[in-house]
NUTI-199465 format. One record per residue (C-alpha): x, y, z; residue number from 1. Coordinates in steps of 0.1 Angstrom, whole numbers. Example, Ala and Ser with C-alpha at 12.3 -4.5 7.8 and 13.67 -1.06 7.14 Angstrom:
NUTI-199465
<<123 -45 78> 1>
<<137 -11 71> 2>
//
This chain:
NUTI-199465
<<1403 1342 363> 1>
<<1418 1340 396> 2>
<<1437 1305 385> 3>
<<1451 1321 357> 4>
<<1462 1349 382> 5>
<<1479 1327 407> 6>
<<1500 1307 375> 7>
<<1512 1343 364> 8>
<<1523 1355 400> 9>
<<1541 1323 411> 10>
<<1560 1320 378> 11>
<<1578 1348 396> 12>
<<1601 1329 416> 13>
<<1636 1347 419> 14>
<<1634 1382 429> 15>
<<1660 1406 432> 16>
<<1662 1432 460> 17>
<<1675 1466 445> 18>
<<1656 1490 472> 19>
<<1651 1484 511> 20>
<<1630 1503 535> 21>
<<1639 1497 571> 22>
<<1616 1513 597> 23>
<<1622 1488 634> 24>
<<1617 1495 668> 25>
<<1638 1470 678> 26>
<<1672 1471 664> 27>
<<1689 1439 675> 28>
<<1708 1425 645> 29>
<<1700 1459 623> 30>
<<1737 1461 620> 31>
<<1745 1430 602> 32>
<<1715 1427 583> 33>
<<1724 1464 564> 34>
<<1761 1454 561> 35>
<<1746 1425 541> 36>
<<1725 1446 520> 37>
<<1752 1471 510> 38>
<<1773 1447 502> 39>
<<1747 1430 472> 40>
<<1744 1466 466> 41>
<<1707 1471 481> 42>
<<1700 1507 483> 43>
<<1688 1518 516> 44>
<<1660 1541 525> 45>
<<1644 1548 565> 46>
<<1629 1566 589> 47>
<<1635 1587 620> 48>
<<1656 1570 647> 49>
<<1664 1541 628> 50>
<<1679 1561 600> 51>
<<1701 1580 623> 52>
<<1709 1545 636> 53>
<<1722 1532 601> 54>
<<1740 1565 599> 55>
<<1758 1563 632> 56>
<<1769 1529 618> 57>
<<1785 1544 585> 58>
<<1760 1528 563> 59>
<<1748 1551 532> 60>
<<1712 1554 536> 61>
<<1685 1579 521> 62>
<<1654 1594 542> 63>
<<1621 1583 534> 64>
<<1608 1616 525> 65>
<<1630 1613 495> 66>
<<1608 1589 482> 67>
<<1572 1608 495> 68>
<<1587 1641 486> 69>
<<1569 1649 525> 70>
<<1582 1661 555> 71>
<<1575 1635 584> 72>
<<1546 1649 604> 73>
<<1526 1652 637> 74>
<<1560 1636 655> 75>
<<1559 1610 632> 76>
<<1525 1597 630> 77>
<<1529 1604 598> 78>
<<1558 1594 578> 79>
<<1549 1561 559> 80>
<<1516 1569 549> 81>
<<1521 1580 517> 82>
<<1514 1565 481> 83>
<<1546 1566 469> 84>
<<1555 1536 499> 85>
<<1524 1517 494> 86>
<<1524 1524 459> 87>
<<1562 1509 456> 88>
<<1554 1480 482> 89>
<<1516 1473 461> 90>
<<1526 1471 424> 91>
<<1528 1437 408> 92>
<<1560 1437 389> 93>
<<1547 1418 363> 94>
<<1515 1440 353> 95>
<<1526 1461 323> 96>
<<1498 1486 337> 97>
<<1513 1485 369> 98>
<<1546 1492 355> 99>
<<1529 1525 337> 100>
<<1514 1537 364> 101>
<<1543 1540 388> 102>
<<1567 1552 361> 103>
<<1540 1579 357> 104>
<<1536 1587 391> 105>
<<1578 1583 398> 106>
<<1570 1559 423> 107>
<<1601 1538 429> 108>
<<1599 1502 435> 109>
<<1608 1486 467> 110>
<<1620 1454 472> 111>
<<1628 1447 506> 112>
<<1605 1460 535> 113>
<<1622 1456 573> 114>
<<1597 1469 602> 115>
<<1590 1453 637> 116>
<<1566 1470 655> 117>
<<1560 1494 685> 118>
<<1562 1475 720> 119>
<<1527 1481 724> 120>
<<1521 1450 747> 121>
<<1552 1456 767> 122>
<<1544 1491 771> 123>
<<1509 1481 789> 124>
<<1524 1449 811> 125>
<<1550 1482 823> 126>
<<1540 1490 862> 127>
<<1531 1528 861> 128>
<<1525 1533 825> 129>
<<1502 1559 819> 130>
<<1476 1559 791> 131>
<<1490 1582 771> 132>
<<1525 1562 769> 133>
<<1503 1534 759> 134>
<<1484 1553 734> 135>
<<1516 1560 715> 136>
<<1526 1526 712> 137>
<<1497 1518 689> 138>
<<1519 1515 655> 139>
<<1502 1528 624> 140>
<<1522 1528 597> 141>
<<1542 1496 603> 142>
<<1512 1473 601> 143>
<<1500 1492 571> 144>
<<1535 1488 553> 145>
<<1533 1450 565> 146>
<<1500 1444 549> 147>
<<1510 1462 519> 148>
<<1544 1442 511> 149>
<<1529 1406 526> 150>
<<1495 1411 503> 151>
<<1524 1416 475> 152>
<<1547 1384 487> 153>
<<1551 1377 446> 154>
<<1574 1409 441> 155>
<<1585 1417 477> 156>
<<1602 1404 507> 157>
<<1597 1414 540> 158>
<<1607 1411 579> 159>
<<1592 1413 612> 160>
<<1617 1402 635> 161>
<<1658 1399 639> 162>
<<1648 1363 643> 163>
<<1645 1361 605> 164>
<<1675 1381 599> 165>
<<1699 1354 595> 166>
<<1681 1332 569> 167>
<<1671 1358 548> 168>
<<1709 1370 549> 169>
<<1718 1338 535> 170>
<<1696 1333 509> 171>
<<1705 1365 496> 172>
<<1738 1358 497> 173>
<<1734 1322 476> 174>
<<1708 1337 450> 175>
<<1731 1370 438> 176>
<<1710 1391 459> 177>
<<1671 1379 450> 178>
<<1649 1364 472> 179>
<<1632 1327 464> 180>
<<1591 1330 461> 181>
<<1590 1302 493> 182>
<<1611 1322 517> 183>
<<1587 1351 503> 184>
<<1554 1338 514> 185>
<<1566 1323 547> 186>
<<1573 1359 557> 187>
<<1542 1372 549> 188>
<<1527 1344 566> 189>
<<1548 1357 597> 190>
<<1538 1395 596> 191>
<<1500 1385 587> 192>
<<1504 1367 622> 193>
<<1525 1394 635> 194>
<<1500 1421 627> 195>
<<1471 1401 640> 196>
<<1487 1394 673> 197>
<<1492 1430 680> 198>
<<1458 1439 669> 199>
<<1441 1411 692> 200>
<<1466 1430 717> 201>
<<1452 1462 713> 202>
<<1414 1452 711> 203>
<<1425 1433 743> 204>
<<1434 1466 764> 205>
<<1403 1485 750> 206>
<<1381 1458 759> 207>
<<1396 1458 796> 208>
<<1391 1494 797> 209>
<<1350 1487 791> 210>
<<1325 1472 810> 211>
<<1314 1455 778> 212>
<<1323 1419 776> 213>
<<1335 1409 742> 214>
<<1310 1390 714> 215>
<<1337 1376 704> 216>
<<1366 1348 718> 217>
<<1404 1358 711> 218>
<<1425 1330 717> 219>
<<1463 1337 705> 220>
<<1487 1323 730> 221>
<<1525 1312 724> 222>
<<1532 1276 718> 223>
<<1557 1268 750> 224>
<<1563 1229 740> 225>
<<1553 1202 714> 226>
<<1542 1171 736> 227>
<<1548 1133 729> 228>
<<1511 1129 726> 229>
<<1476 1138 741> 230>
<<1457 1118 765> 231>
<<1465 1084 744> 232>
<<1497 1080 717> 233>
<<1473 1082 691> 234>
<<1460 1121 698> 235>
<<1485 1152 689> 236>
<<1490 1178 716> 237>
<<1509 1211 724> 238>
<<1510 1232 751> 239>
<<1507 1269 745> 240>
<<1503 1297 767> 241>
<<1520 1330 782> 242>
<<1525 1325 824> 243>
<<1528 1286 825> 244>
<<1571 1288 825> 245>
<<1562 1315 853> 246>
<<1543 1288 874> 247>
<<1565 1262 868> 248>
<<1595 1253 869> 249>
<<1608 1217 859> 250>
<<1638 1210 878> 251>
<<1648 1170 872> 252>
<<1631 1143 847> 253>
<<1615 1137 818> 254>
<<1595 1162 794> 255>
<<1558 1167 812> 256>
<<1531 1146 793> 257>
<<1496 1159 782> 258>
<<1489 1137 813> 259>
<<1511 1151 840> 260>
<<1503 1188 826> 261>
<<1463 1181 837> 262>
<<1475 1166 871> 263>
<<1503 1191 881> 264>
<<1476 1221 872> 265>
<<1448 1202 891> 266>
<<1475 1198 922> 267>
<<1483 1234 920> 268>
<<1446 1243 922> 269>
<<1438 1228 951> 270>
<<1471 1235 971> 271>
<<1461 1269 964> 272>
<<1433 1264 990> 273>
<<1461 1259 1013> 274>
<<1490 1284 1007> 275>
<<1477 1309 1035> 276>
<<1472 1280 1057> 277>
<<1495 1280 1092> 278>
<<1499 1242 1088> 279>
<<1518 1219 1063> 280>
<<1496 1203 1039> 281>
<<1502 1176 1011> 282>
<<1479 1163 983> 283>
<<1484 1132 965> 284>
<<1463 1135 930> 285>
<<1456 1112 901> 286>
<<1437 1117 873> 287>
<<1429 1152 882> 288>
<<1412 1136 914> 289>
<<1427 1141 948> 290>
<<1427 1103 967> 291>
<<1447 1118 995> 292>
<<1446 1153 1013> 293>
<<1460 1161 1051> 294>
<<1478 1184 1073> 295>
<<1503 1176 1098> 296>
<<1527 1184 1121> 297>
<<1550 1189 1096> 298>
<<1552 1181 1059> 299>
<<1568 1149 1066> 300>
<<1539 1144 1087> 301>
<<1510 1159 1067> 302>
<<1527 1136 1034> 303>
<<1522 1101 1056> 304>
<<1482 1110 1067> 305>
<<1479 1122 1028> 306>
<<1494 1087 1018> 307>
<<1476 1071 1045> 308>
<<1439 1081 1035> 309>
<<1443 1057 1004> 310>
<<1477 1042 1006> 311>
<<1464 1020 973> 312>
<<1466 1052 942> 313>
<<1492 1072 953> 314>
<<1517 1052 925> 315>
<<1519 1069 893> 316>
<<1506 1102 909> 317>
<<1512 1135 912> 318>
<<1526 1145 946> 319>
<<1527 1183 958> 320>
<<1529 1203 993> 321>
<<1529 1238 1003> 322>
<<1560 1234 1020> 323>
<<1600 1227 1009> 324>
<<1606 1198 1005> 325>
<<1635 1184 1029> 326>
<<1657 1155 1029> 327>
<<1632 1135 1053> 328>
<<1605 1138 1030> 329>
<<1626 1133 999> 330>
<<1638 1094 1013> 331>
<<1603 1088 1017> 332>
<<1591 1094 988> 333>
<<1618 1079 969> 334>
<<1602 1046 986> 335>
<<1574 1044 961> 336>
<<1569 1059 924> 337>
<<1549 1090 918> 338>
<<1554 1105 878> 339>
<<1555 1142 895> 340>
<<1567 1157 929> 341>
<<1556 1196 928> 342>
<<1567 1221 958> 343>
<<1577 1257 962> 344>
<<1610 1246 968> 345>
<<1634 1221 973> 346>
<<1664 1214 1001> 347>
<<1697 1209 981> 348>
<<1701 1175 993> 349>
<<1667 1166 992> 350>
<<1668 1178 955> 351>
<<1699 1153 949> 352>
<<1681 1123 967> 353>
<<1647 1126 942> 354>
<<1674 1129 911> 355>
<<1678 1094 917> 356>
<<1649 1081 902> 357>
<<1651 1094 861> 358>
<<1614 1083 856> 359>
<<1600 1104 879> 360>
<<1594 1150 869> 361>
<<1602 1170 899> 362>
<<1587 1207 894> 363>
<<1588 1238 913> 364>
<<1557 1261 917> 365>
<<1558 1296 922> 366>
<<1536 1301 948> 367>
<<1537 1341 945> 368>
<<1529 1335 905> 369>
<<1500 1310 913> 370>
<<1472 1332 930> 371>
<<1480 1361 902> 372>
<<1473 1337 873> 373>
<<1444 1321 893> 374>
<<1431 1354 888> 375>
<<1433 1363 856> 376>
<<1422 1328 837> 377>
<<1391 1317 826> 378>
<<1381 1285 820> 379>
<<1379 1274 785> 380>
<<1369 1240 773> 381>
<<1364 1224 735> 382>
<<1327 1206 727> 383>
<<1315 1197 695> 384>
<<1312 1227 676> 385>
<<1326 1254 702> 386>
<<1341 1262 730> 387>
<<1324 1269 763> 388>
<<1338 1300 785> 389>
<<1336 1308 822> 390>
<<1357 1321 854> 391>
<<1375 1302 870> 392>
<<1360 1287 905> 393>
<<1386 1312 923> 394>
<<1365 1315 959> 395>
<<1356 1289 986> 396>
<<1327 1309 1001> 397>
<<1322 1339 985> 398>
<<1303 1368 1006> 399>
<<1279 1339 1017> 400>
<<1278 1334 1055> 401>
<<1279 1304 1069> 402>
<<1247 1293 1083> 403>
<<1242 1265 1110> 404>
<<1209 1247 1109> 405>
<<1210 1221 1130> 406>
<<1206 1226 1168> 407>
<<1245 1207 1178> 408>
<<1268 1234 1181> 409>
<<1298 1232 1160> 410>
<<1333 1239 1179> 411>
<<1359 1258 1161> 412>
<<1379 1226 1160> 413>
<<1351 1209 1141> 414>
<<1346 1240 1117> 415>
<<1381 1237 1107> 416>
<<1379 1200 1099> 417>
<<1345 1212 1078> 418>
<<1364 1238 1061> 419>
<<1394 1215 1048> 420>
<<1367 1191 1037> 421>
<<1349 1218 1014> 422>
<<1383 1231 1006> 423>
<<1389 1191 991> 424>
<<1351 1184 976> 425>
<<1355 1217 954> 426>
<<1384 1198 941> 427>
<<1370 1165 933> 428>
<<1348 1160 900> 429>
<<1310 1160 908> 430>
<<1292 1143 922> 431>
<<1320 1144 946> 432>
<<1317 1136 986> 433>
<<1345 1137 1011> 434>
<<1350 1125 1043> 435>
<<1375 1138 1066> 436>
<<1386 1133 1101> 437>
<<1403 1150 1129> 438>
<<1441 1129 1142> 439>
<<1453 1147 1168> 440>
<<1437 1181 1160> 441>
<<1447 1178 1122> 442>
<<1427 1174 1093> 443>
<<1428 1144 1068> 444>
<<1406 1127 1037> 445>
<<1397 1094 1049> 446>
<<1373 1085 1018> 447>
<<1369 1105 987> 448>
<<1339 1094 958> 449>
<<1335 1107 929> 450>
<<1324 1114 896> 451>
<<1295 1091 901> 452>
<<1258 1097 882> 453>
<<1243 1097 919> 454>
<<1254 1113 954> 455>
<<1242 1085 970> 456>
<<1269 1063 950> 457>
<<1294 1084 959> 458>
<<1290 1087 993> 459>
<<1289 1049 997> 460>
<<1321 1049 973> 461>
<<1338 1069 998> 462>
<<1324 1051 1031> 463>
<<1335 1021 1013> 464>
<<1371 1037 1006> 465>
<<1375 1048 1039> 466>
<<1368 1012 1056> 467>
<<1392 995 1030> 468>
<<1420 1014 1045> 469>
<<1408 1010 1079> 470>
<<1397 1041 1089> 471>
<<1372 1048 1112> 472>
<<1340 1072 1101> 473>
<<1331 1076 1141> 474>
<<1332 1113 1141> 475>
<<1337 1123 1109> 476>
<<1331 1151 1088> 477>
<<1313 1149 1054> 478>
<<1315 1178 1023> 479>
<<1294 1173 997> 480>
<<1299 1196 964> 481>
<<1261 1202 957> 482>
<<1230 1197 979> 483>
<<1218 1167 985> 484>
<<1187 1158 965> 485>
<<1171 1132 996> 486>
<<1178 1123 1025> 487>
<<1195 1092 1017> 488>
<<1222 1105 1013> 489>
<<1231 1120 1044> 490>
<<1213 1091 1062> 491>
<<1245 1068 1047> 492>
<<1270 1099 1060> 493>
<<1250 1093 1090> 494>
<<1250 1057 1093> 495>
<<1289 1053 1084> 496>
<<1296 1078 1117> 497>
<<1295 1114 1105> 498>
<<1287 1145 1133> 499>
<<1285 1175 1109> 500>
<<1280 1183 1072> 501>
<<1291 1211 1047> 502>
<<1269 1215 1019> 503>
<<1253 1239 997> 504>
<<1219 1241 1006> 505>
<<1187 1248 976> 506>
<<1169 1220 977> 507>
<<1138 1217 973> 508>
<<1136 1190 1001> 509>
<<1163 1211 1023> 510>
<<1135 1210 1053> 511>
<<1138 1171 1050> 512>
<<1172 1171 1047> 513>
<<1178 1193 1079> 514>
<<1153 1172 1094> 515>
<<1171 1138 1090> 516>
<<1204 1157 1104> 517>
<<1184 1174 1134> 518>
<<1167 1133 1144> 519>
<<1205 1117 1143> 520>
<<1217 1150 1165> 521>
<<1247 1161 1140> 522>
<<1254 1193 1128> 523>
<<1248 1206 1095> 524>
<<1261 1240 1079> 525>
<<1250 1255 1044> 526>
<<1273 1274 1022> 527>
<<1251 1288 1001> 528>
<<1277 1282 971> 529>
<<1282 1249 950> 530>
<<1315 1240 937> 531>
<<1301 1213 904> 532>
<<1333 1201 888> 533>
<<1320 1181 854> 534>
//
């Protein structure tokens, strides 16, 4: 039966508008769009201020209560709600039962239905709006009126947006006034989406008003770019969301890859750690992994120890400071190739230099924007059959205190260097270790292991690292992201050179770890807090 249903309603292809209801908030384009109804002789009917709008404009055009035969109501709560809209919208033209039914009731068809919607989720984004003012932006009859006309796409056209306005003006135009059954059901594709959003929008400010989490996952986010391709040519990928354009800003190069979009985001997060921080700071990253991390005199100077650490990955990374970037820093990194160059800013002439390589993306963060979106994400990743939810890892120590359980003191130098070392392991994928050093009272990476299915392997990976590139472990500090199971893992921090160690703390063998730090005399400070990055 409902085969034999769909062949009668899509036999219905031309339609021809004879009666428009126009009801919009937003009245860009209003004007044109009615001067092309009137003129395929459309007749107009609408409500409150956008009726006194098309009258201002010298357009003829009826109330809506001439249809209801009601008096708007309640300051216009109530206006559209009323069978003979829904009842004109609902009918299927070509149901002689139909057809008697509204004839008895003198319910008039309509043809055409134009509403966009109240700026609820402007309204709410507004500093100082009060609840009330919100309250009122919850449209009721608009959405109602859109469900009605797009569940009835085979006899009626509608529109949700001026975006639309031009296409359907032309169509109109080359059929003699009628609407095709394709441009039809795209726009009740459009307002099915368009109603959704805004009800995802409001359940979104009524959840945030709760304490109750939602049982439920709303994802509904703006595409901002089509990409080339995902993490190889073969995979599809987009990039949607609402605040990335207010993070970043590309300045110079080549559209952003799937790639350099995972990089620049894992850059950002860690240079985070170091916006508030008095000293220049540069990360080199690749493959979401920083290889190089340092402070320095300067950025020129915190750059060379950054590239220094592992002067071997830095080409084809991702490059970014917490500094501008000036022309000393820009000829030197035009000396090798790195795919993105991230900073909150960029000298003019420094800015002209980096335009000279057209392979290479240079970006600017907003590093007010970063720590407000930081805030407010979660973390949300795809696995077979679902997606797994959580908070961001926004804090470094949360409310833990540092505790010291080793009998070396540590100097506030040392704690420093400690502190930029746990600042980096939170940033490296687990099981992640990170040894850092002290050069002239600044801190620097001098071997970073990770993502390895022991801690023991990485921490030999980074000893390993750090030798390679002829740095010296005599003094050095380690981080590692999670407690260490044995011993024998510190014992090879130990044996490279370390004299202190940031970890976690909770394991069960914490008294023979402690143990193994107190025999070698170096220092050892729990966080209390892991930072696992799978």
């Amino acid at each position: 039966m409902a085969h034999a249903t769909k062949e009668v309603v899509d036999e219905i292809d031309i339609v021809r508008v004879r009666r428009a209801l126009l009801s919009v908030y937003d009245k860009s384009g209003l004007e044109e769009l009615a001067r092309t109804l009137v003129e395929q002789n459309v007749e107009l009917f609408s409500t409150g201020g956008t009726e006194q709008f098309l009258r201002d404009q010298g357009f003829p055009v009826r109330s809506v209560t001439e249809l209801t035969k009601f008096p708007e109501m309640l300051d216009g709560r109530v206006k559209t709600l009323h069978p003979a809209v829904h009842g004109g919208l609902l009918y299927r033209r070509e149901l002689a039962s139909h057809r008697a039914q509204v004839a008895e009731h003198d319910i008039a068809s309509i043809d055409l239905l134009v509403v966009n919607l109240y700026p609820f989720e402007e309204t709410v984004a507004r500093k100082g709006a009060t609840s009330g003012e919100i309250i009122e932006q919850i449209d009721i009859g608009g959405p109602a009126m859109l469900r009605s006309a797009a569940k009835n796409f085979a006899g009626v056209a509608l529109l949700t947006s001026p975006s639309q306005y031009a296409e359907f003006a032309a169509e109109i135009r080359s059929s003699s006034g009628g609407t095709s059954l394709e441009l039809r059901r795209n726009l009740a594709s459009q307002a099915f989406k368009a109603v959704a959003d805004y009800d995802v929008a409001i359940s979104g400010y009524f959840t945030s008003l709760t304490s109750n989490a939602s049982d439920r996952l709303h994802i509904d986010l703006p595409k901002v770019q089509s990409l080339r391709y995902g993490e190889n040519p073969h995979q599809t990928a987009a990039l949607f969301g609402n605040d990335f354009n207010k993070v970043f800003h590309q300045l110079w190069g080549k559209e952003l890859s799937y790639n350099n979009i995972l990089d620049l985001s894992a850059a950002t997060g860690l240079m985070a750690e170091f916006f508030d921080s008095d000293r220049p700071t540069a990360a080199i990253i690749k493959h979401t992994n920083p290889c190089g991390v340092a402070e320095g005199i300067d950025i020129f100077d915190a750059f060379e120890r950054a590239f220094r650490a592992d002067p071997e990955s830095p080409y084809g990374g991702i490059v970014i400071v917490n500094r501008p970037i000036d022309t000393l820093l820009s000829e030197r990194l035009n000396g090798f190739f790195s795919e993105v160059i991230l900073a909150p800013s960029f000298e003019p002439g420094a800015l002209a230099l980096l335009q000279k390589k057209k392979d290479r993306r240079l970006v600017q963060y907003n590093i007010e924007e970063v720590p407000k979106v930081l805030a407010s994400m979660e973390d949300a990743r795809s696995v077979i059959g679902g997606i797994l939810v959580q908070d961001v890892d926004r804090v470094l120590f949360g409310t833990n205190e540092l505790n010291s359980v080793t009998s070396r003191p540590v100097s506030d130098e040392e704690l420093r260097a400690l502190t930029f070392s746990w600042a980096c392991v939170k940033h490296v994928k687990s099981n992640a270790i990170v040894y850092a050093g002290l050069e002239g009272g600044y801190s620097m990476t001098l071997g970073i292991g990770c993502g390895q299915t022991s801690r023991v392997e990485s921490s030999r990976i980074a000893m390993l690292r750090a030798k390679r590139f002829g740095h010296d472990l005599q003094g050095s500090f380690v981080a590692s992201d999670a407690f260490f199971p044995f011993a024998d893992g510190l014992t090879e921090a130990i044996n490279a050179g370390a004299i202190a160690v940031i970890q976690p703390g909770g394991s069960v063998r914490d008294t023979e770890v402690i143990e193994e730090a107190e025999k070698h005399h170096i220092s050892m400070v729990l966080t209390g807090m892991r930072h696992f990055r799978h």
